[in-house]
C-alpha positions in Angstrom: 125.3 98.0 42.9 125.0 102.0 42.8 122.7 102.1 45.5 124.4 99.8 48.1 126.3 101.8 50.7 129.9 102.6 49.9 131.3 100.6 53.0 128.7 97.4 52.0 131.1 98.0 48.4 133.8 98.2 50.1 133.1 94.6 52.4 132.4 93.2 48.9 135.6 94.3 47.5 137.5 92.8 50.8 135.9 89.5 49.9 136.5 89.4 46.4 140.0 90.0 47.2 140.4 86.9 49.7 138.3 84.9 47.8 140.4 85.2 45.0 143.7 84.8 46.8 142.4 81.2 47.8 141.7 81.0 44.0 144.5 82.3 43.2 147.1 80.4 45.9 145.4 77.0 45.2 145.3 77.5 41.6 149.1 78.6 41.4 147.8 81.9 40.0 150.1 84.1 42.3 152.5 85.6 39.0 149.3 87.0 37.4 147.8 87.9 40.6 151.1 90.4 41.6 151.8 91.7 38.2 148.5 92.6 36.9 146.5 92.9 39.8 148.7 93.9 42.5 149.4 97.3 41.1 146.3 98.6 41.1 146.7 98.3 45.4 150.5 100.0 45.0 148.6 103.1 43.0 146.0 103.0 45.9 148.6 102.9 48.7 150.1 105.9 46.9 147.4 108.1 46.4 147.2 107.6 50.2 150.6 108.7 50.8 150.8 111.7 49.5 147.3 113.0 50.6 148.6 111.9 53.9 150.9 114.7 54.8 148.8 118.0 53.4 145.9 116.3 55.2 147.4 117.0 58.3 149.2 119.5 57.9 145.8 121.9 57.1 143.6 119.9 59.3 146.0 120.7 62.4 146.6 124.6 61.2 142.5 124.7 60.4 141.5 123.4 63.9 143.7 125.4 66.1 143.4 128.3 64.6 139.6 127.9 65.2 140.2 129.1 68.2 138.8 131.7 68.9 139.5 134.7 71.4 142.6 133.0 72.9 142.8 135.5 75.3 139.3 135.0 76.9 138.9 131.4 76.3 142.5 130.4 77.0 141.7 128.6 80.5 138.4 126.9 78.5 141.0 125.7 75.5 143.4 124.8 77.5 141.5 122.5 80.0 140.2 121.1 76.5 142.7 120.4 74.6 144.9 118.9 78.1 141.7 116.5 78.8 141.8 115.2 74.9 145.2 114.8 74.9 145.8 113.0 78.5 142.9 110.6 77.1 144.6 110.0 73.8 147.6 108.8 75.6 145.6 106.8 78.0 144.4 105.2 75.1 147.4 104.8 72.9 149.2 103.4 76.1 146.2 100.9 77.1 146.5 99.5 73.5 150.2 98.9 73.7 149.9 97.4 76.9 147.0 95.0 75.7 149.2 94.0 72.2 152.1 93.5 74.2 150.9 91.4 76.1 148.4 89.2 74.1 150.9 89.3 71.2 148.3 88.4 68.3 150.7 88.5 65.6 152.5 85.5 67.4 149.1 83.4 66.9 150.3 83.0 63.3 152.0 79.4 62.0 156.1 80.1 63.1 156.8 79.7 60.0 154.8 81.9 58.0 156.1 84.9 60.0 159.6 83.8 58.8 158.5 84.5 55.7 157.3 87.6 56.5 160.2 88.8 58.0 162.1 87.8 54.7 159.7 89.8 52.8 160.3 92.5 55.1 164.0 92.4 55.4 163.9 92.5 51.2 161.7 95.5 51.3 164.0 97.0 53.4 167.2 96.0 51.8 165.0 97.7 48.5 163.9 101.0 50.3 166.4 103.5 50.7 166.9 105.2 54.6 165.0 102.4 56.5 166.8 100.7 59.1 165.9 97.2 60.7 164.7 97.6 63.6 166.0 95.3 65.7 169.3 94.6 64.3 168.5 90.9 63.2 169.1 89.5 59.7 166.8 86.0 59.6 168.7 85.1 56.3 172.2 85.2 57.7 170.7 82.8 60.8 171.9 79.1 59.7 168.5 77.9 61.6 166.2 78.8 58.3 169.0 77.3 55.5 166.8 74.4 55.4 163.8 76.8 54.5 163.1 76.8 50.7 161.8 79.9 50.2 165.3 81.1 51.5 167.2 83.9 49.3 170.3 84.4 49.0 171.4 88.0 49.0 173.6 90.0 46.8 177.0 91.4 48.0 175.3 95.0 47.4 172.6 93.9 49.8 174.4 92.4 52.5 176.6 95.6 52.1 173.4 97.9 52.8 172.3 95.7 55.8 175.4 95.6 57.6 175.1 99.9 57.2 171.5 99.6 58.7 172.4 97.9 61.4 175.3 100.3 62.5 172.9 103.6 62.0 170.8 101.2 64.4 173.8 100.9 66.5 174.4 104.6 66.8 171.0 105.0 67.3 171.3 103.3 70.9 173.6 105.9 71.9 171.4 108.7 71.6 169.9 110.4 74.8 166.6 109.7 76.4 165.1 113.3 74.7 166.8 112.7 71.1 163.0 112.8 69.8 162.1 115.6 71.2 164.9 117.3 69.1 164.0 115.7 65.5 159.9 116.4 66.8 161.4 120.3 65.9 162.0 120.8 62.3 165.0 122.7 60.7 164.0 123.3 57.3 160.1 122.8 56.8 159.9 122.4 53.2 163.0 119.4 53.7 160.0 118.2 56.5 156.8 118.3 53.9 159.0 116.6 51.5 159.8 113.5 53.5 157.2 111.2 54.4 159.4 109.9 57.1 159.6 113.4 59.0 155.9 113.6 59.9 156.3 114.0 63.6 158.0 117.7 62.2 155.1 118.7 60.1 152.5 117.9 63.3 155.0 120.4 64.9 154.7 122.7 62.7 151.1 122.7 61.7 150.8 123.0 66.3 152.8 125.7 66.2 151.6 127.5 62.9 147.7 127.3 64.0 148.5 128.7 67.4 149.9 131.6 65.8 147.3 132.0 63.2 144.8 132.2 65.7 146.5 135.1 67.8 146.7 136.9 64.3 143.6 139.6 64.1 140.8 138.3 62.3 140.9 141.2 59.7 144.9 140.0 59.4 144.3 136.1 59.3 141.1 136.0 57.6 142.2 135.4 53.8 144.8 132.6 55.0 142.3 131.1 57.6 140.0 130.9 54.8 142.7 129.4 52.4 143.5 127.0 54.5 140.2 125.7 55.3 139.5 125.4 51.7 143.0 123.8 51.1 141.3 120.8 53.6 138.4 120.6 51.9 139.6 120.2 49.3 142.0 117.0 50.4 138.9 115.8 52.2 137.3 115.9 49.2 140.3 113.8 47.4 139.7 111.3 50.5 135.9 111.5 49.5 136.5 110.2 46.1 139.5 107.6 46.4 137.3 106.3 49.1 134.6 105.9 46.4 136.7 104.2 44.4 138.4 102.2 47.2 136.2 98.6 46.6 138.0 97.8 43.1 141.1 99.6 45.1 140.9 97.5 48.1 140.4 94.1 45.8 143.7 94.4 44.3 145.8 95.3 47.0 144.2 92.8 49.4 144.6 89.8 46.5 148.0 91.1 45.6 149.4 91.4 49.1 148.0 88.0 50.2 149.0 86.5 47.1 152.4 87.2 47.7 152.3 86.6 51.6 150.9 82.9 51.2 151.6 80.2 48.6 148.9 77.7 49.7 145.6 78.4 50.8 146.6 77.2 54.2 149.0 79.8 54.5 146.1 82.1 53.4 143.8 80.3 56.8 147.3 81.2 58.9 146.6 84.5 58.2 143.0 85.2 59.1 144.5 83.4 62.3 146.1 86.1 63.3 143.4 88.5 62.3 141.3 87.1 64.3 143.3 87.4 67.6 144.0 91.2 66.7 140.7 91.9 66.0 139.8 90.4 69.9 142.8 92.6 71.0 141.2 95.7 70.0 137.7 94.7 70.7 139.0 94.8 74.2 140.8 97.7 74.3 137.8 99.7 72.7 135.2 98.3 75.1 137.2 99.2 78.3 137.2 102.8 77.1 133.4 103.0 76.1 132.4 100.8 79.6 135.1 101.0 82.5 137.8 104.2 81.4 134.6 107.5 80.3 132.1 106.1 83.0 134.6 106.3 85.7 136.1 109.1 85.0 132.5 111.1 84.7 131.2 109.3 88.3 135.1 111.1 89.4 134.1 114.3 88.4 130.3 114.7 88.3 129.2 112.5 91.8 124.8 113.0 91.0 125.8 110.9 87.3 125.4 107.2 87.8 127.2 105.2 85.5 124.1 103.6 84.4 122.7 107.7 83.3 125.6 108.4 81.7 124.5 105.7 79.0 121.4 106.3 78.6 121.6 110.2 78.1 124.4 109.7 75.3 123.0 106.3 73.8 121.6 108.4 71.0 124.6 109.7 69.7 126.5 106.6 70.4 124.1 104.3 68.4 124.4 107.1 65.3 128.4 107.1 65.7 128.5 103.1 65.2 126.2 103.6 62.1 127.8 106.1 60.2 131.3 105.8 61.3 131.8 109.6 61.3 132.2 111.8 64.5 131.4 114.8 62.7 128.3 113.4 61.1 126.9 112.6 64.7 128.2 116.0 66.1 124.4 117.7 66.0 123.4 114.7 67.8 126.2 114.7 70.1 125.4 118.2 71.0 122.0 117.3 71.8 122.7 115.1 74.0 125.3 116.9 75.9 123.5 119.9 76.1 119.6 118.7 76.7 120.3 115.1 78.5 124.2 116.0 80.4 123.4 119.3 80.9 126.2 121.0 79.5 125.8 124.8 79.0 125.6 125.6 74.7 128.5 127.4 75.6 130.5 125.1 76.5 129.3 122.2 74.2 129.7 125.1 71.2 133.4 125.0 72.1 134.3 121.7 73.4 132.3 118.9 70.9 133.6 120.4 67.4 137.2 120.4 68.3 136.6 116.8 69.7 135.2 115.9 66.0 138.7 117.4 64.5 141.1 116.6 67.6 139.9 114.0 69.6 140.7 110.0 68.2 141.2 108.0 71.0 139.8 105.2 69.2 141.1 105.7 65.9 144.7 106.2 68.2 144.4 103.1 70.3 143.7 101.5 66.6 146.9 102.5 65.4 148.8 101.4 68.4 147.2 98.4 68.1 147.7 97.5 64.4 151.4 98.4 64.0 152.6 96.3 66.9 150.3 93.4 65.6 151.7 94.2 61.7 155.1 94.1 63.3 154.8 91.2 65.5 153.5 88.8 62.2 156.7 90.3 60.6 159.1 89.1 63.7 160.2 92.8 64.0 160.6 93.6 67.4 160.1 97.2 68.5 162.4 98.5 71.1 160.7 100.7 73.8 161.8 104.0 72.1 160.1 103.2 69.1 156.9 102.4 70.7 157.0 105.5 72.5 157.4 106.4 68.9 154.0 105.1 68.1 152.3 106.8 71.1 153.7 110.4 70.0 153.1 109.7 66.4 149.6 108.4 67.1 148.6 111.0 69.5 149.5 114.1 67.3 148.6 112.5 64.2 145.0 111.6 65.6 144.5 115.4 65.7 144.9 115.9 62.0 142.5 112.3 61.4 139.6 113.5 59.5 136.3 113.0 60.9 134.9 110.7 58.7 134.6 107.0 57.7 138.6 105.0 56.9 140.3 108.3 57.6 142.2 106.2 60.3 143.8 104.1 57.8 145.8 107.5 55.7 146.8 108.4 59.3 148.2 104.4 59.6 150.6 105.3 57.0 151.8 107.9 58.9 152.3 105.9 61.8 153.9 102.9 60.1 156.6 104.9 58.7 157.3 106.5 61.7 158.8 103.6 63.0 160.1 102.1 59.4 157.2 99.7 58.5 156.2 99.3 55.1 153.2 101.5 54.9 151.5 98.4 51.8 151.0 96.4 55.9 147.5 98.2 56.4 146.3 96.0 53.5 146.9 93.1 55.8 144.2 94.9 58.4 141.7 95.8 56.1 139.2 92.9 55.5 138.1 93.6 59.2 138.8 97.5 59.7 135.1 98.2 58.5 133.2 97.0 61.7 136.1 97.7 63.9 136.0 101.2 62.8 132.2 101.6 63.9 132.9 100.2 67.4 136.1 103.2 66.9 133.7 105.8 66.2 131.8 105.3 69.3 135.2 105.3 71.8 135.8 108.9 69.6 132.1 110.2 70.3 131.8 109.3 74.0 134.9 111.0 74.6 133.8 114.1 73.2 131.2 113.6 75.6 133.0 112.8 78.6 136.0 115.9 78.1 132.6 118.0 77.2 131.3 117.1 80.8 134.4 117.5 82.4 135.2 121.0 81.3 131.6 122.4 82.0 131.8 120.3 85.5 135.2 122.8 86.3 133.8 125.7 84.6 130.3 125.3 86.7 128.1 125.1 83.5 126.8 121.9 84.1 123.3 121.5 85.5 123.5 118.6 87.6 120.2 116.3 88.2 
């Protein structure tokens, strides 16, 4: 077992865990399963969380204030950075649109999402400063009395979902640019604190890494250094709970299945709807790697067919779905951009390691993805605001998504609470997130190479065939 691969551990683990949820529902095993299993998941789900929000935070302040020179590559960073994050949204936006309308969490029995939603509605009853979303309460509908996993609810708790629903109420009345406001933090230490305020830390990391890097070297050098140790050394943390993430990812997967499905044909209703959102993002992803980068290249650059553009990046492409890291295929990357697309060393120098740190439109259109699928198999039904929610909160926190293997899952949390899901959901996703994060990889590194193209087309350092 030492020698296999840690994401062949990890695909073990995942099977383990549904194997013995079948056991385990058919058996009637599901007390054991949550109460001496199912923590082991929770302490997994919370190392996550708090390595979430320092991982950012450096990561953002680290790659901007990489930036070197701002004065004489300001029109080079800026073209950069708009090109990553104009495709990020393109992405996050395609994936909404494709989840939206396929709706794979609806492919699951009608039923089982009621109990969902009742398992959410108790979670959020449970967690202090969440609201429900949409203002429903499924236990106070007379249509599910009948239901006999029904629970009644305290006075105390029909008290505290009566006040969600009015904040939800007063949320309505908000302006269109309310988010733009809370984006801005007033206190930042109140923002690092609060796993809910996220979208204020991005800000702040933005804002703090911009500065850094107008700072004089001799100035900014010991806290430019500090602060790319400081990520190393939460990458490294990542490193090692990811080595330990097969037992990890066992018990969570068993204990949140276990409590999701009594019957092992509630477990099958399940992998139902894991299989539509699987084919929902299998979509998305291959109409960024075949019809979104090819056409916008043939835009730019008129002498690269689309079928050149393949084969002169296929190299770094085939690496990226193997080892599921951007910034382990970045030599390769640069190799190809420079040698095959004829990008100037320059530019590729520039352009491809900020793409490693900043650019996820995979991992982003991923995120989009899951949460509207994770909400839809709940019955929670996001308003418009709060998916534009998701698109903000995926974009930004894409830039602070480490470039390496399952780092898009500790940016998941950040997206989940964002909009008030239970952040234990991306359990639900994780028996196929291994493969789907290969095929991810890819959309990340051909977009490197198409923004990397793009910038050397307007800054005439490419060398056209």
């Amino acid at each position: 077992m030492k020698k296999l691969p840690l994401h062949v551990k990890i695909m073990i683990g995942l099977l383990a865990g549904v194997i013995w949820a079948f056991i385990s529902s058919a058996l009637g095993w599901n007390d054991f399963t949550t109460n001496w299993i199912d923590p082991f998941g929770q302490i997994f789900i919370r190392m996550l969380k708090y390595i979430a929000v320092p991982l950012v935070l450096f990561s953002i302040i680290g790659g901007i204030s990489g930036l070197k020179d701002l004065s004489k590559l300001g029109r080079m960073g800026g073209k950069t950075l708009s090109f990553y994050l104009v495709t990020t949204i393109f992405a996050v936006g395609i994936g909404l649109i494709l989840v939206n309308v396929i709706r794979p969490g609806d492919f699951i029995d009608e039923e089982q999402r009621i109990k969902n939603r009742l398992q959410y509605e108790e979670w959020v009853s449970a967690t202090d400063g969440v609201e429900i979303l949409d203002g429903k309460h499924y236990l106070d509908d007379p249509k599910y009395n009948g239901l006999d996993f029904r629970k009644e609810m305290t006075e105390a708790e029909k008290k505290l979902v009566e006040e969600k629903k009015a904040t939800a109420e007063e949320k309505k009345d908000e302006g269109p640019l309310s988010f733009l406001v809370d984006m801005v933090p007033e206190n930042i230490i109140l923002s690092l604190s609060n796993d809910k305020l996220m979208l204020q830390v991005i800000f702040f990391a933005i804002f703090f890494g911009v500065c850094l890097a107008l700072v004089p070297d001799e100035k900014g050098a010991g806290l430019k250094n500090f602060v790319d140790a400081t990520n190393e050394v939460f990458l490294k943390m990542v490193d090692l709970i990811m080595k330990s993430a097969p037992f990890f990812v066992f018990a969570l997967l068993a204990g949140v299945i276990s409590k999701m499905a009594d019957t092992p044909g509630e477990v099958l209703q399940i992998f139902k709807g894991l299989a539509s959102y699987s084919v929902t993002l299998v979509i998305g992803l291959l109409f960024l790697i075949f019809v979104f980068y090819p056409l916008i290249v043939k835009g730019f650059v008129k002498s690269l067919t689309y079928k050149k553009f393949f084969q002169k990046i296929s190299p770094a492409q085939f690496l990226a779905f193997s080892t599921s890291s951007s910034a382990a295929t970045l030599p390769v990357t640069m190799e190809c951009v420079e040698d095959n697309l004829g990008v100037s060393k320059n530019v590729s120098s520039f352009v491809l390691p900020i793409g490693a740190t900043v650019n996820m439109d995979g991992t982003s259109l991923y995120q989009a993805v899951a949460v509207v699928f994770m909400a839809q198999m709940h019955m929670v039904d996001l308003s418009v605001t709060q998916q534009l929610t998701i698109v903000l909160t995926a974009t930004l926190a894409s830039i602070g998504s480490a470039a390496v293997p399952s780092a898009g899952i500790v940016m998941m949390v950040v997206v989940l609470q964002s909009v008030g899901l239970n952040p234990a959901w991306i359990a639900i996703i994780f028996p196929v997130d291994r493969p789907l994060d290969m095929l991810r990889t890819v959309v990340n590194v051909t977009g490197d190479a198409t923004v990397a193209t793009l910038v050397a087309k307007s800054e005439d350092e490419l060398k056209e065939d």
